[in-house]
N, C-alpha and C positions, 0 to 999 in steps of 0.2 A: 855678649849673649845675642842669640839668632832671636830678634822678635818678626812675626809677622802681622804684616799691615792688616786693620780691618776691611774686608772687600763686602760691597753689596753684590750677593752673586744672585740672580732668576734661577728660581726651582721650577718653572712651567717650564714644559718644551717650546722651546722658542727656535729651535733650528730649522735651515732651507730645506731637510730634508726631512721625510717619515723617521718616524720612532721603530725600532728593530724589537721585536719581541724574543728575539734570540740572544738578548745579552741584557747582564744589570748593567743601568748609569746611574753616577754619583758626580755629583761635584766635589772637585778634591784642590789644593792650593798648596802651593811649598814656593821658599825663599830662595833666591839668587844670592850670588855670593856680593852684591849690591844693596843688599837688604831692601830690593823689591819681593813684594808676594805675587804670583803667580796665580791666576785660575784658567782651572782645566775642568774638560769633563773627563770621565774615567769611564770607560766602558770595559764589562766583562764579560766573557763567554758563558752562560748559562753550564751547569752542570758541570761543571770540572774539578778535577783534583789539583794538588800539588802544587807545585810554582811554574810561573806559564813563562812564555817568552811573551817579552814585554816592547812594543815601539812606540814612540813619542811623536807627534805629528804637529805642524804651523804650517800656516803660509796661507792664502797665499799673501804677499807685503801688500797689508792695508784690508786685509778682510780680516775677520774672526771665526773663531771656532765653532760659531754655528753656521758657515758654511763650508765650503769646501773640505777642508782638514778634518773635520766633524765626521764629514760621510767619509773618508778614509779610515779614521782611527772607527767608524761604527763597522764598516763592511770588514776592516781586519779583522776587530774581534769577532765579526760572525765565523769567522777560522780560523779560529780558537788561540788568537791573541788577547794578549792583556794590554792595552791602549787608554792612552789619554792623548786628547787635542788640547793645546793651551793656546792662552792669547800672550801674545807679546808682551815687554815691561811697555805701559805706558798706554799701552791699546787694550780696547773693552771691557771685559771684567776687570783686567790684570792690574795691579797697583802702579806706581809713580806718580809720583805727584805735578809733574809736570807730563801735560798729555800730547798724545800725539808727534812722539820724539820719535824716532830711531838710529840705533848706534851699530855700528859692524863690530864693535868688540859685546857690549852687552848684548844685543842681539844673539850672539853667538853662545855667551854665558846661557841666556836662556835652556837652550838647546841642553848645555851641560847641567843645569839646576836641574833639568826634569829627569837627564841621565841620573843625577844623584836619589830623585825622587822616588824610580824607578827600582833602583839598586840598593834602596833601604826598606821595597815594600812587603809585605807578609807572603803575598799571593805571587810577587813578579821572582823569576828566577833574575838574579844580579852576571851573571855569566851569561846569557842569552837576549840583552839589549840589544836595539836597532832603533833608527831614526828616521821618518820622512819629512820632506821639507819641500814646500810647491813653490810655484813659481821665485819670487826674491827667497822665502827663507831656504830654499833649494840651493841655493849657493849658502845662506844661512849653514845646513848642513853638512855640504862639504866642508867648512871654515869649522866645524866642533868637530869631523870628523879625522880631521888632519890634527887637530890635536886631541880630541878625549879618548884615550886607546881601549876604554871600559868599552865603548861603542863597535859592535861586532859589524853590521852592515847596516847600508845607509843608502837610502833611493832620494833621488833629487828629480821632481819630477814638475815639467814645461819651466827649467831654472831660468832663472834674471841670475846673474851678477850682478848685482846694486852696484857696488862700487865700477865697475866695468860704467857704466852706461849714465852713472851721474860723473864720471868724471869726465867721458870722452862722447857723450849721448849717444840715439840710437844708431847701429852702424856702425860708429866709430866717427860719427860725421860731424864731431863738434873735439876732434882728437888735437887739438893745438894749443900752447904755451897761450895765446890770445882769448880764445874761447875760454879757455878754463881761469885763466884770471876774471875774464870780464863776468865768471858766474860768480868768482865768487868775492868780487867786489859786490858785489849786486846783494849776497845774502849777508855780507859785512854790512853792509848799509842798512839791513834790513832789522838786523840785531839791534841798532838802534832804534829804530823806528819802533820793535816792539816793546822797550823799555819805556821811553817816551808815550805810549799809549798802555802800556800794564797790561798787556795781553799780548801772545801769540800770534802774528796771522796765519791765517789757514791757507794752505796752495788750494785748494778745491780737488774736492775728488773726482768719479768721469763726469766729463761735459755731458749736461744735461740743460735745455733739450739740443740733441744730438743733431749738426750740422750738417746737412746733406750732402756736404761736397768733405765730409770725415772721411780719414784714411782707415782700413778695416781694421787696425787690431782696436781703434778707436769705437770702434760700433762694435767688435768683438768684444770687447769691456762693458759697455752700453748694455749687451745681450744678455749677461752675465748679473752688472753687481744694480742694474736700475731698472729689473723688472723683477716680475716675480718669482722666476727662474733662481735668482741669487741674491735679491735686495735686503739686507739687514740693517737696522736701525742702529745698530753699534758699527757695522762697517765704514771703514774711514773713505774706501774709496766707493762704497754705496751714495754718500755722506761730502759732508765738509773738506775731506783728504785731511793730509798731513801738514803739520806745519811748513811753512814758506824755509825754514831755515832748519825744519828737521833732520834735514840727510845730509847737512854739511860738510860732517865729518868723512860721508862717504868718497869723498872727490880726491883725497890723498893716501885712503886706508886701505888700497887692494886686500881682499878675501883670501885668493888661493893660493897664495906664492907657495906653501908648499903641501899640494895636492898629490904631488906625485910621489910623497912620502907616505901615502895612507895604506899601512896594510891591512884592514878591513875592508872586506868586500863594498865595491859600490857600484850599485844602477841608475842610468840617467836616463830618462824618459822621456819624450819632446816627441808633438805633431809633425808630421813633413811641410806641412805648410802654414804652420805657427811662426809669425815675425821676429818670434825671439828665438829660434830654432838654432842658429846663431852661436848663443851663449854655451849650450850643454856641446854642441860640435867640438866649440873649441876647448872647453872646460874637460873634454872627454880625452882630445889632444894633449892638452898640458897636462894632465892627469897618468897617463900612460908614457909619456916621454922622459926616457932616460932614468925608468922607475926601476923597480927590482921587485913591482910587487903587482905586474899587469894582468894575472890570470884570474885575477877574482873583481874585473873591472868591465862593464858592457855599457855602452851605449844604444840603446834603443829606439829606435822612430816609427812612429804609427802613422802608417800611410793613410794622406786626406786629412788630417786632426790640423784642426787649428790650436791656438794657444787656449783656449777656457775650455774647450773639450778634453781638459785634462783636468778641469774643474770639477767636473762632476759628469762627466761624459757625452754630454753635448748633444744627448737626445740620441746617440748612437752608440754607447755603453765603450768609448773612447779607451775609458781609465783601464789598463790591462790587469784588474785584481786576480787573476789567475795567476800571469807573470809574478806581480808582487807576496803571494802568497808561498809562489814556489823559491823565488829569490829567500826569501824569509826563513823560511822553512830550512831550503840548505843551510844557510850560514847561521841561524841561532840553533843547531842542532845542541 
Protein backbone atom coordinates (compact mmCIF):
# COMPACT_ATOMS: atom_id res chain seq x y z
CA UNK A 1 0.00 0.00 0.00
CA UNK A 2 1.14 3.77 -1.12
CA UNK A 3 1.24 5.59 2.24
CA UNK A 4 2.25 9.09 2.64
CA UNK A 5 4.61 10.58 4.94
CA UNK A 6 3.26 13.33 7.24
CA UNK A 7 4.89 16.67 6.05
CA UNK A 8 4.76 20.07 8.12
CA UNK A 9 4.01 22.35 4.90
CA UNK A 10 3.82 26.78 5.57
CA UNK A 11 0.41 28.02 4.49
CA UNK A 12 1.84 31.86 4.71
CA UNK A 13 3.39 33.10 1.63
CA UNK A 14 6.83 32.64 2.27
CA UNK A 15 8.20 32.75 -1.38
CA UNK A 16 11.28 35.31 -3.03
CA UNK A 17 8.84 36.46 -5.13
CA UNK A 18 5.18 38.54 -5.09
CA UNK A 19 2.14 36.57 -4.94
CA UNK A 20 0.10 36.60 -8.57
CA UNK A 21 -3.38 37.53 -8.33
CA UNK A 22 -3.98 35.94 -11.60
CA UNK A 23 -3.83 32.40 -10.34
CA UNK A 24 -5.21 30.06 -7.32
CA UNK A 25 -2.23 28.40 -5.04
CA UNK A 26 -2.57 25.28 -2.99
CA UNK A 27 -0.17 23.16 -1.49
CA UNK A 28 -0.54 19.77 -2.75
CA UNK A 29 1.98 16.48 -2.02
CA UNK A 30 2.15 13.02 -3.82
CA UNK A 31 4.48 9.75 -3.30
CA UNK A 32 7.50 8.59 -5.25
CA UNK A 33 7.85 5.33 -6.24
CA UNK A 34 10.28 5.33 -2.98
CA UNK A 35 7.58 5.98 -0.73
CA UNK A 36 8.91 9.63 -0.20
CA UNK A 37 6.00 12.28 -0.08
CA UNK A 38 6.63 15.19 -2.13
CA UNK A 39 5.50 18.85 -1.48
CA UNK A 40 4.69 21.17 -4.05
CA UNK A 41 2.90 24.18 -4.52
CA UNK A 42 0.16 24.10 -7.21
CA UNK A 43 -0.66 26.99 -9.04
CA UNK A 44 -3.76 27.59 -11.22
CA UNK A 45 -4.85 29.86 -13.94
CA UNK A 46 -7.71 31.80 -12.64
CA UNK A 47 -11.06 31.36 -14.64
CA UNK A 48 -10.58 28.27 -16.83
CA UNK A 49 -12.37 25.44 -18.05
CA UNK A 50 -11.54 21.88 -18.81
CA UNK A 51 -8.32 20.17 -18.42
CA UNK A 52 -5.19 22.34 -18.91
CA UNK A 53 -1.81 21.45 -19.83
CA UNK A 54 0.05 20.89 -17.10
CA UNK A 55 4.31 21.30 -16.20
CA UNK A 56 6.10 20.41 -13.28
CA UNK A 57 9.00 22.53 -12.30
CA UNK A 58 12.54 22.07 -9.58
CA UNK A 59 15.76 23.27 -9.45
CA UNK A 60 17.62 25.00 -9.03
CA UNK A 61 20.11 21.90 -6.91
CA UNK A 62 19.94 23.03 -3.46
CA UNK A 63 17.22 25.79 -3.54
CA UNK A 64 13.48 25.31 -3.07
CA UNK A 65 10.45 26.04 -4.32
CA UNK A 66 9.92 29.21 -3.09
CA UNK A 67 12.55 30.40 -5.12
CA UNK A 68 13.41 30.22 -8.41
CA UNK A 69 11.08 27.19 -9.73
CA UNK A 70 8.16 28.93 -7.77
CA UNK A 71 8.41 32.12 -9.98
CA UNK A 72 8.37 29.75 -13.06
CA UNK A 73 5.73 27.26 -12.26
CA UNK A 74 3.78 31.06 -11.11
CA UNK A 75 4.57 33.03 -14.33
CA UNK A 76 3.55 29.75 -16.49
CA UNK A 77 0.33 29.54 -15.05
CA UNK A 78 -0.33 33.16 -15.59
CA UNK A 79 -0.56 31.56 -19.38
CA UNK A 80 -2.86 29.47 -18.68
CA UNK A 81 -0.93 26.47 -17.43
CA UNK A 82 -1.63 24.19 -14.78
CA UNK A 83 1.82 24.00 -12.55
CA UNK A 84 3.23 22.85 -9.61
CA UNK A 85 7.06 23.61 -8.14
CA UNK A 86 8.23 20.76 -5.83
CA UNK A 87 11.02 20.28 -3.44
CA UNK A 88 13.12 17.55 -3.90
CA UNK A 89 13.06 14.04 -1.76
CA UNK A 90 14.96 14.90 1.22
CA UNK A 91 15.01 19.06 0.64
CA UNK A 92 12.56 21.46 2.32
CA UNK A 93 9.12 20.57 2.71
CA UNK A 94 9.66 17.23 0.91
CA UNK A 95 9.87 14.09 3.18
CA UNK A 96 12.90 11.68 3.69
CA UNK A 97 14.05 10.97 6.51
CA UNK A 98 17.40 11.51 5.97
CA UNK A 99 18.05 15.17 4.84
CA UNK A 100 19.95 16.84 2.53
CA UNK A 101 20.74 13.64 0.28
CA UNK A 102 20.72 13.79 -3.36
CA UNK A 103 20.60 10.77 -5.76
CA UNK A 104 20.65 10.86 -9.75
CA UNK A 105 18.23 7.98 -9.89
CA UNK A 106 15.75 9.27 -7.16
CA UNK A 107 16.22 12.63 -8.07
CA UNK A 108 14.99 11.77 -11.41
CA UNK A 109 12.08 9.49 -9.94
CA UNK A 110 10.96 12.84 -8.64
CA UNK A 111 10.57 14.38 -11.76
CA UNK A 112 8.41 11.11 -12.79
CA UNK A 113 6.25 11.09 -9.40
CA UNK A 114 4.93 14.54 -10.26
CA UNK A 115 4.51 13.32 -14.01
CA UNK A 116 2.28 10.68 -12.27
CA UNK A 117 0.82 13.41 -10.03
CA UNK A 118 0.02 15.45 -12.88
CA UNK A 119 -1.51 12.66 -15.07
CA UNK A 120 -4.00 11.55 -12.30
CA UNK A 121 -5.35 15.19 -11.66
CA UNK A 122 -8.94 16.42 -12.23
CA UNK A 123 -8.11 19.68 -13.73
CA UNK A 124 -4.47 18.64 -15.53
CA UNK A 125 -5.05 17.21 -19.15
CA UNK A 126 -2.67 13.63 -18.87
CA UNK A 127 -1.77 13.91 -22.69
CA UNK A 128 -0.32 17.42 -22.56
CA UNK A 129 2.52 17.16 -19.71
CA UNK A 130 5.88 19.05 -19.84
CA UNK A 131 8.79 19.58 -17.38
CA UNK A 132 11.09 22.35 -16.39
CA UNK A 133 14.17 21.61 -14.52
CA UNK A 134 16.89 24.66 -13.70
CA UNK A 135 20.10 24.68 -13.14
CA UNK A 136 21.23 20.78 -11.64
CA UNK A 137 17.55 19.44 -11.88
CA UNK A 138 17.87 20.66 -15.68
CA UNK A 139 19.91 17.72 -16.52
CA UNK A 140 17.59 16.32 -13.53
CA UNK A 141 15.13 16.70 -16.59
CA UNK A 142 16.62 15.64 -19.44
CA UNK A 143 17.43 12.04 -17.36
CA UNK A 144 13.21 11.70 -16.72
CA UNK A 145 12.91 12.81 -20.08
CA UNK A 146 14.91 10.19 -22.00
CA UNK A 147 12.93 7.86 -20.13
CA UNK A 148 9.14 8.91 -19.10
CA UNK A 149 7.62 8.98 -22.65
CA UNK A 150 4.10 10.34 -20.73
CA UNK A 151 6.47 13.64 -20.98
CA UNK A 152 5.59 15.68 -24.09
CA UNK A 153 8.34 18.63 -23.81
CA UNK A 154 10.90 19.40 -21.44
CA UNK A 155 13.07 22.89 -21.00
CA UNK A 156 16.26 22.49 -19.15
CA UNK A 157 17.13 25.79 -18.19
CA UNK A 158 21.07 27.51 -17.16
CA UNK A 159 21.60 23.22 -16.83
CA UNK A 160 24.49 21.61 -14.28
CA UNK A 161 25.08 18.09 -15.28
CA UNK A 162 25.62 16.92 -11.60
CA UNK A 163 27.11 13.93 -12.43
CA UNK A 164 29.35 15.64 -15.17
CA UNK A 165 31.09 18.15 -12.85
CA UNK A 166 31.18 15.94 -9.40
CA UNK A 167 32.89 13.39 -11.30
CA UNK A 168 35.42 15.23 -13.44
CA UNK A 169 34.76 19.20 -11.61
CA UNK A 170 34.40 22.30 -13.19
CA UNK A 171 35.80 22.34 -16.84
CA UNK A 172 36.62 18.94 -16.73
CA UNK A 173 39.70 20.03 -14.72
CA UNK A 174 39.62 17.46 -12.02
CA UNK A 175 38.90 14.58 -15.24
CA UNK A 176 41.60 11.80 -14.15
CA UNK A 177 41.56 8.12 -12.66
CA UNK A 178 43.72 10.14 -9.57
CA UNK A 179 41.36 12.94 -8.94
CA UNK A 180 38.37 10.89 -8.84
CA UNK A 181 39.70 8.37 -6.59
CA UNK A 182 41.17 10.72 -4.22
CA UNK A 183 37.58 12.31 -3.96
CA UNK A 184 36.23 9.69 -3.41
CA UNK A 185 38.40 8.03 -0.74
CA UNK A 186 37.90 11.40 0.97
CA UNK A 187 33.89 10.94 1.14
CA UNK A 188 34.60 7.00 2.20
CA UNK A 189 36.30 8.28 4.96
CA UNK A 190 33.91 10.67 5.64
CA UNK A 191 30.90 7.99 5.97
CA UNK A 192 32.75 6.93 8.71
CA UNK A 193 33.31 9.76 10.36
CA UNK A 194 29.68 10.46 10.23
CA UNK A 195 28.56 7.40 11.81
CA UNK A 196 31.12 7.72 14.62
CA UNK A 197 29.53 11.15 15.53
CA UNK A 198 25.53 10.22 14.58
CA UNK A 199 25.03 12.86 12.25
CA UNK A 200 25.62 14.16 8.76
CA UNK A 201 28.29 16.62 7.98
CA UNK A 202 27.13 19.48 6.22
CA UNK A 203 29.52 20.68 2.91
CA UNK A 204 28.19 24.33 3.50
CA UNK A 205 26.19 26.14 1.21
CA UNK A 206 27.71 29.64 -0.79
CA UNK A 207 30.69 30.98 1.11
CA UNK A 208 29.49 33.61 3.20
CA UNK A 209 30.99 36.17 3.95
CA UNK A 210 32.18 36.31 0.40
CA UNK A 211 36.01 36.54 -0.23
CA UNK A 212 37.12 39.40 -2.33
CA UNK A 213 39.66 37.68 -4.43
CA UNK A 214 36.11 34.89 -5.29
CA UNK A 215 35.77 33.71 -8.81
CA UNK A 216 32.37 35.35 -10.25
CA UNK A 217 29.99 32.41 -10.50
CA UNK A 218 31.12 32.43 -6.79
CA UNK A 219 29.74 35.93 -6.06
CA UNK A 220 27.16 35.23 -8.77
CA UNK A 221 25.71 32.62 -6.30
CA UNK A 222 26.47 35.09 -3.36
CA UNK A 223 24.10 37.52 -5.47
CA UNK A 224 21.38 35.20 -5.66
CA UNK A 225 20.78 32.66 -2.57
CA UNK A 226 22.44 35.31 0.51
CA UNK A 227 20.75 38.36 -0.02
CA UNK A 228 17.45 39.30 -0.34
CA UNK A 229 17.27 38.92 -3.90
CA UNK A 230 16.94 34.92 -3.20
CA UNK A 231 17.73 34.14 0.46
CA UNK A 232 15.40 31.31 1.96
CA UNK A 233 15.55 29.74 5.15
CA UNK A 234 14.84 26.27 3.95
CA UNK A 235 17.44 26.72 0.92
CA UNK A 236 20.42 24.49 1.38
CA UNK A 237 22.72 26.44 -0.63
CA UNK A 238 21.15 29.92 1.16
CA UNK A 239 21.94 27.69 4.27
CA UNK A 240 24.21 24.81 5.66
CA UNK A 241 24.40 23.11 1.77
CA UNK A 242 24.37 19.56 1.28
CA UNK A 243 25.70 16.90 3.10
CA UNK A 244 29.64 16.29 2.72
CA UNK A 245 28.84 12.77 1.24
CA UNK A 246 25.43 13.67 -0.40
CA UNK A 247 26.35 13.51 -4.15
CA UNK A 248 28.47 10.53 -3.87
CA UNK A 249 26.60 8.46 -5.97
CA UNK A 250 26.90 11.27 -8.51
CA UNK A 251 30.69 10.47 -9.44
CA UNK A 252 29.93 7.04 -11.22
CA UNK A 253 26.15 7.44 -12.30
CA UNK A 254 26.28 9.70 -15.64
CA UNK A 255 22.61 11.30 -16.40
CA UNK A 256 22.40 11.43 -20.30
CA UNK A 257 23.86 8.33 -21.82
CA UNK A 258 20.81 8.31 -23.69
CA UNK A 259 19.55 11.78 -24.61
CA UNK A 260 19.68 11.35 -27.99
CA UNK A 261 17.02 8.85 -27.79
CA UNK A 262 14.26 11.48 -26.51
CA UNK A 263 11.48 11.96 -28.93
CA UNK A 264 9.90 14.73 -27.11
CA UNK A 265 10.49 17.93 -27.86
CA UNK A 266 13.33 19.73 -25.75
CA UNK A 267 14.71 23.38 -25.14
CA UNK A 268 17.93 24.27 -23.40
CA UNK A 269 18.43 27.70 -22.17
CA UNK A 270 21.79 28.96 -20.84
CA UNK A 271 23.34 32.70 -20.54
CA UNK A 272 26.24 33.52 -23.09
CA UNK A 273 28.21 34.31 -20.35
CA UNK A 274 27.17 31.81 -17.56
CA UNK A 275 30.32 29.47 -16.28
CA UNK A 276 28.23 26.59 -16.64
CA UNK A 277 27.19 27.58 -20.37
CA UNK A 278 29.40 24.64 -21.01
CA UNK A 279 27.05 21.97 -19.79
CA UNK A 280 23.69 22.71 -22.06
CA UNK A 281 26.55 23.22 -25.29
CA UNK A 282 27.38 19.99 -25.01
CA UNK A 283 24.29 18.26 -23.50
CA UNK A 284 22.60 20.04 -26.68
CA UNK A 285 25.48 18.13 -28.80
CA UNK A 286 25.12 14.64 -27.37
CA UNK A 287 21.41 15.27 -27.50
CA UNK A 288 21.23 15.81 -31.38
CA UNK A 289 24.11 13.45 -32.37
CA UNK A 290 23.21 10.45 -34.37
CA UNK A 291 19.58 11.01 -33.14
CA UNK A 292 16.52 10.39 -35.50
CA UNK A 293 14.64 12.72 -33.49
CA UNK A 294 16.62 16.38 -33.99
CA UNK A 295 13.71 18.73 -35.21
CA UNK A 296 11.80 19.23 -32.09
CA UNK A 297 15.39 20.06 -30.26
CA UNK A 298 16.92 23.85 -29.67
CA UNK A 299 19.50 25.11 -28.00
CA UNK A 300 19.14 28.62 -26.91
CA UNK A 301 21.64 31.33 -25.49
CA UNK A 302 20.67 34.71 -24.03
CA UNK A 303 23.15 37.21 -24.99
CA UNK A 304 25.03 38.89 -21.78
CA UNK A 305 23.06 36.43 -19.05
CA UNK A 306 24.96 35.14 -16.62
CA UNK A 307 24.11 31.69 -14.76
CA UNK A 308 21.33 33.06 -11.80
CA UNK A 309 19.91 35.47 -14.37
CA UNK A 310 18.11 32.50 -15.38
CA UNK A 311 17.01 32.46 -11.77
CA UNK A 312 14.64 34.90 -11.77
CA UNK A 313 15.97 37.23 -14.37
CA UNK A 314 18.61 39.18 -13.01
CA UNK A 315 17.01 42.52 -12.77
CA UNK A 316 16.95 42.40 -16.68
CA UNK A 317 13.85 40.10 -17.24
CA UNK A 318 16.68 37.29 -18.43
CA UNK A 319 14.15 34.26 -18.20
CA UNK A 320 12.60 34.12 -21.96
CA UNK A 321 8.83 33.33 -20.77
CA UNK A 322 7.62 34.41 -23.96
CA UNK A 323 9.99 31.74 -25.56
CA UNK A 324 8.79 29.03 -22.92
CA UNK A 325 5.16 29.79 -23.28
CA UNK A 326 5.41 29.49 -27.09
CA UNK A 327 7.75 26.31 -26.74
CA UNK A 328 4.81 24.98 -24.61
CA UNK A 329 2.21 25.94 -26.19
CA UNK A 330 3.46 23.98 -29.51
CA UNK A 331 4.25 20.90 -28.17
CA UNK A 332 1.42 20.20 -25.38
CA UNK A 333 -1.15 21.03 -28.15
Amino acid sequence: MIRKEELVLTNDWDKTFPKSEKVDHSKVTFVNRYGITLAADMYVPKNTEGKLPAIAVSGPFGAVKEQCSGLYAQTMAERGFLTIAFDPSFTGESGGNVRYMASPDINTEDFMAAVDFLSLHEKADPERIGIIGICGWGGMAINAAALDTRIKATVASTMYDMTRVNAKGYFDSADSEEARYQAKAAMCAQRLEDLKNGEYKLGGGVVDPLPEDAPFFVKDYYDYYKTERGYHARSLNSNGGWNVIGCESFVNQPILQYSNEIRSAVLLIHGENAHSCYFSKDAYADMIKDSKYTDNKELMIIPGAVHTDLYDGGGKDAVPFDKLDAFFTEHLQ
